[in-house]
N, C-alpha and C positions, 0 to 999 in steps of 0.2 A: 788647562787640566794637566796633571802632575805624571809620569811614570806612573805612578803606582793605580792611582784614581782610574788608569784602563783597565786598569784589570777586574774590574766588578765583575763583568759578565761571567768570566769564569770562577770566581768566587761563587756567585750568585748560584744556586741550584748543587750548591758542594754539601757539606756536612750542618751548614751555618744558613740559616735564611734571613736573621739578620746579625748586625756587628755593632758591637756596645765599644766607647772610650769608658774608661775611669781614669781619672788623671787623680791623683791623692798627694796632698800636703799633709806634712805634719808642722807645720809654721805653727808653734803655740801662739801669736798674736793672734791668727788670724780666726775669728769667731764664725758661725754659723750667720748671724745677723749681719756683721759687716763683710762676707762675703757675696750676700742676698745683695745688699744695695749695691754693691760694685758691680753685681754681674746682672741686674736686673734690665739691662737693656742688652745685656750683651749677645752677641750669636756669634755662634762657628758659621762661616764658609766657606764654597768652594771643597769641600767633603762629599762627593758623592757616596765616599763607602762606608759613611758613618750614618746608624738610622738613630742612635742615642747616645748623650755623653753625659758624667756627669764629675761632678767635682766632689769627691770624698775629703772630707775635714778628718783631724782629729780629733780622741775621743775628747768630748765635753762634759767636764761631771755634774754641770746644773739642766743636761739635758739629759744625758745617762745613757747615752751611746754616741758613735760616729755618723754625725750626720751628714748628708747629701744635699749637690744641688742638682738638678737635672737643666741640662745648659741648653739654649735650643738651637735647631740646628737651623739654615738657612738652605733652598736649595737653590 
């Protein structure tokens, strides 16, 4: 466990009851579809103080927004 990852408890019960990542690319190759199958086995670990994360694309114009993946977490 890391430095930081001790510090949950105090975190925990502060302003925040839980804690989102967005990790955001704007890589034009990288598509909504070939980011699904790359990440479809994937997981975060060893994260205690993450309850969500997810992978923001850029915008898409045959989907008509910025889509998302929601990555899962592992504890």
């Amino acid at each position: 466990m890391s430095a930081k990852d001790g510090r949950r408890p105090s975190l925990k019960g502060g302003p925040y009851a839980k804690y989102f990542v967005v990790v955001h690319t704007d890589e034009p190759l990288l598509t909504f579809e070939s980011a699904s199958l790359w990440l479809n086995d994937f997981a975060i670990a060893g994260a205690p103080n993450i309850d969500r994360a997810f992978l923001l694309l850029s915008y898409e114009p045959k989907v008509g927004y910025c889509p998302y993946i929601e990555l899962r977490i592992d504890a």
